[in-house]
N, C-alpha and C positions, 0 to 999 in steps of 0.2 A: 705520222711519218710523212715523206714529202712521196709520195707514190705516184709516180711521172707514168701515166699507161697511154697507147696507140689514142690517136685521134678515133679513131675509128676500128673495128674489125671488120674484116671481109672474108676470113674464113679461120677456120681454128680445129686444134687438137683434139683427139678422143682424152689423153691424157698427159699427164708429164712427171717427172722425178725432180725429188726435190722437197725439200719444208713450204707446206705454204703462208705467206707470211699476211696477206689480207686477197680479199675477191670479192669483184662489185659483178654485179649483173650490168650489160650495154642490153638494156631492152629498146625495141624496133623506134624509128622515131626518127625526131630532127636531133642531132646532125645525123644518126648513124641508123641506116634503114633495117641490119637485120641482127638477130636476137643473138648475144654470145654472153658468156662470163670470162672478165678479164682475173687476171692470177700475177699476183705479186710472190716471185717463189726468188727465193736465197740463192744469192751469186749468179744470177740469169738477167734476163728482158722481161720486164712484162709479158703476158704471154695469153692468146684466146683459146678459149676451150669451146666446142659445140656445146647448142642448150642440152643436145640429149644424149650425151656423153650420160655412160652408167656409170666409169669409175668415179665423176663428180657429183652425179648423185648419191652414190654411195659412199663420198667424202660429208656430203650434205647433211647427210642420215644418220652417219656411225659416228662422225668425230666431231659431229656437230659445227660445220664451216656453216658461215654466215657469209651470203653478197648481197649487201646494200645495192641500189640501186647508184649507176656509175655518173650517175647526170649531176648529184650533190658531190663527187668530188671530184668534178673537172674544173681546171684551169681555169 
């Protein structure tokens, strides 16, 4: 899919409503210095989640979501 997400985050959600349709990990780095997972959710924005968010842990765990790392599909 063409998944158009933030240059960057700089700060982000405990959680959010919604299908999730793909999620990459932004780990710390060049360009983007601090640690988030981006969320591709149905009929929204792109969207950042904290790393230590438990409801995406617990999205991680139960329903088995997978985030690549976000470096291999930027722009």
């Amino acid at each position: 899919s063409n998944f158009v997400h933030p240059a960057c985050c700089h700060e982000g959600s405990e959680k959010v409503n919604g299908k999730i349709h793909q999620c990459f990990e932004q780990r710390p780095g060049k360009p983007c210095p601090k640690h988030f997972f981006l969320l591709d959710i149905e009929g929204r924005p792109p969207l950042c989640i904290n790393p230590d968010s438990d409801w995406l842990r617990w999205k991680m765990k139960k329903e088995h979501l997978k985030c690549p790392p976000a470096d291999k599909h930027r722009g």
